[in-house]
C-alpha positions as CSV (number, residue, x, y, z in Angstrom):
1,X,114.3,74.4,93.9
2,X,113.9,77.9,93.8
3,X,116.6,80.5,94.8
4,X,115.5,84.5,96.6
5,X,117.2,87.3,96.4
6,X,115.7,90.5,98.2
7,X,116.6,94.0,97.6
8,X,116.1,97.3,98.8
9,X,115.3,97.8,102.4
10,X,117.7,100.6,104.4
11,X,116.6,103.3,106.5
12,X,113.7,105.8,106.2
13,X,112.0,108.4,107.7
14,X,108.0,108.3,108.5
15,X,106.0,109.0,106.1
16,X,108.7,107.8,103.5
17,X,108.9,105.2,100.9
18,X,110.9,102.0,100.1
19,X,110.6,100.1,97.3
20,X,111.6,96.2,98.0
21,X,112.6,93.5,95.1
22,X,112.6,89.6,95.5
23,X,114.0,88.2,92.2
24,X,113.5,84.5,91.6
25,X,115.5,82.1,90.0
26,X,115.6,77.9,89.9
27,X,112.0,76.1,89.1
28,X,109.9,79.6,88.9
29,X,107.1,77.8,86.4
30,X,106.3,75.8,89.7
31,X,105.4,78.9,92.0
32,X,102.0,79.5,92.9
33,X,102.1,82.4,94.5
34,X,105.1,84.9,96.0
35,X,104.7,86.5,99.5
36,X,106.4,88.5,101.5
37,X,106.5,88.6,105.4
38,X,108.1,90.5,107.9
39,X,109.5,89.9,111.6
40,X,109.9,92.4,114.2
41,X,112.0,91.7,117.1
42,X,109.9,89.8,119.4
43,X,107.5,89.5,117.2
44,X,106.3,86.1,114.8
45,X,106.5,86.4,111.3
46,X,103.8,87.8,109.4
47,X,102.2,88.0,106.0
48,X,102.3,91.6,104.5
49,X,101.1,90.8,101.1
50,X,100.8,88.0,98.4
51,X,100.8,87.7,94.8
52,X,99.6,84.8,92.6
53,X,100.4,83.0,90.0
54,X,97.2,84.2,88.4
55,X,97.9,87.8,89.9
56,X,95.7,88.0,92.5
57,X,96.8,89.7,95.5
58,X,95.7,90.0,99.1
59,X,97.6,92.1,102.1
60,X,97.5,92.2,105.9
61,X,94.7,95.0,107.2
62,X,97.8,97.0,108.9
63,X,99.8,97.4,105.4
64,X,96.4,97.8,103.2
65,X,96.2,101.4,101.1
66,X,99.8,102.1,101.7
67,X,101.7,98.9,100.5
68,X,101.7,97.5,97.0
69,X,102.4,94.4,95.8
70,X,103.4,93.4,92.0
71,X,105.4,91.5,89.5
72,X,107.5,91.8,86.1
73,X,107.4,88.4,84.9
74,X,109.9,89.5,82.3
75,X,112.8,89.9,85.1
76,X,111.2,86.9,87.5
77,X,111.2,89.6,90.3
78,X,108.5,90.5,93.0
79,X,108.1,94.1,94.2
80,X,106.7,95.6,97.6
81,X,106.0,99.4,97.1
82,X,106.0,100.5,100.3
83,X,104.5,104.3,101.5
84,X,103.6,106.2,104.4
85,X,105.3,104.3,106.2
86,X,105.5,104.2,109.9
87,X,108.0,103.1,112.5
88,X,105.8,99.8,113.4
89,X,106.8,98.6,109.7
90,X,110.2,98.3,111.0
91,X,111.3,94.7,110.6
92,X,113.1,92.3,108.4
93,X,111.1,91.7,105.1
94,X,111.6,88.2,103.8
95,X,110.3,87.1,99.9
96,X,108.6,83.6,100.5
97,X,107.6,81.3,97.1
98,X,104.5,78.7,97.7
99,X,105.5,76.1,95.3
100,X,102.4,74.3,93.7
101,X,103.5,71.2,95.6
102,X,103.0,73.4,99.2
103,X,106.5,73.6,99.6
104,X,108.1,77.0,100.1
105,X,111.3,78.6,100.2
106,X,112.8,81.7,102.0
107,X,115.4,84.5,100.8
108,X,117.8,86.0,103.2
109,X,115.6,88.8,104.2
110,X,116.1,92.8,104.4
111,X,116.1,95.1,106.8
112,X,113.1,98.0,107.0
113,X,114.1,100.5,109.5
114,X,111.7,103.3,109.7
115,X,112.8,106.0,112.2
116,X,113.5,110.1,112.4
């Protein structure tokens, strides 16, 4: 199993920047690859951006040039660099791990409130 622990949403203003953490602990030699999504009231879930094991990376069209994804494998954690942002990235982010076995598993999920 693998436990998720994300970090660093709050409040900001358009144009701002957040800086999100997902730190991993459990089985984390079995994860293929980290994600992290985001609902919007309303809304389904959606991928924002994904990191491999091998460190590949792909994002959703709406997030590309403004979000980053990456990793320090030292600390086990995930980040989401987040810029520019806009008030349609307001949602709750959620870390997701794809476990080489296709299972996955969730954190709790923080809240990205972008608003003047």
């Amino acid at each position: 199993q693998v436990q998720l622990v994300e970090s660093g949403g709050g409040l900001v203003q358009p144009g701002g920047s957040l800086r999100l953490s997902c730190a991993a602990s459990g089985s984390i030699f079995d994860i293929y690859a980290t994600g992290w999504y985001r609902q919007a009231p309303g809304k389904q879930r959606e991928l924002v951006a994904r990191i491999s094991r091998g460190g590949s990376t792909n994002y959703a069209e709406s997030v590309k040039g403004r979000f980053t994804i990456s990793r320090d494998n030292a600390k086990n954690t995930v980040y989401l660099q987040m810029d520019s942002l806009k008030p349609e990235d307001t949602a709750v982010y959620y870390c997701n791990a794809l476990m080489r076995t296709g299972n996955g598993y969730w954190g709790q999920g923080t809240q990205v409130t972008v608003s003047s």
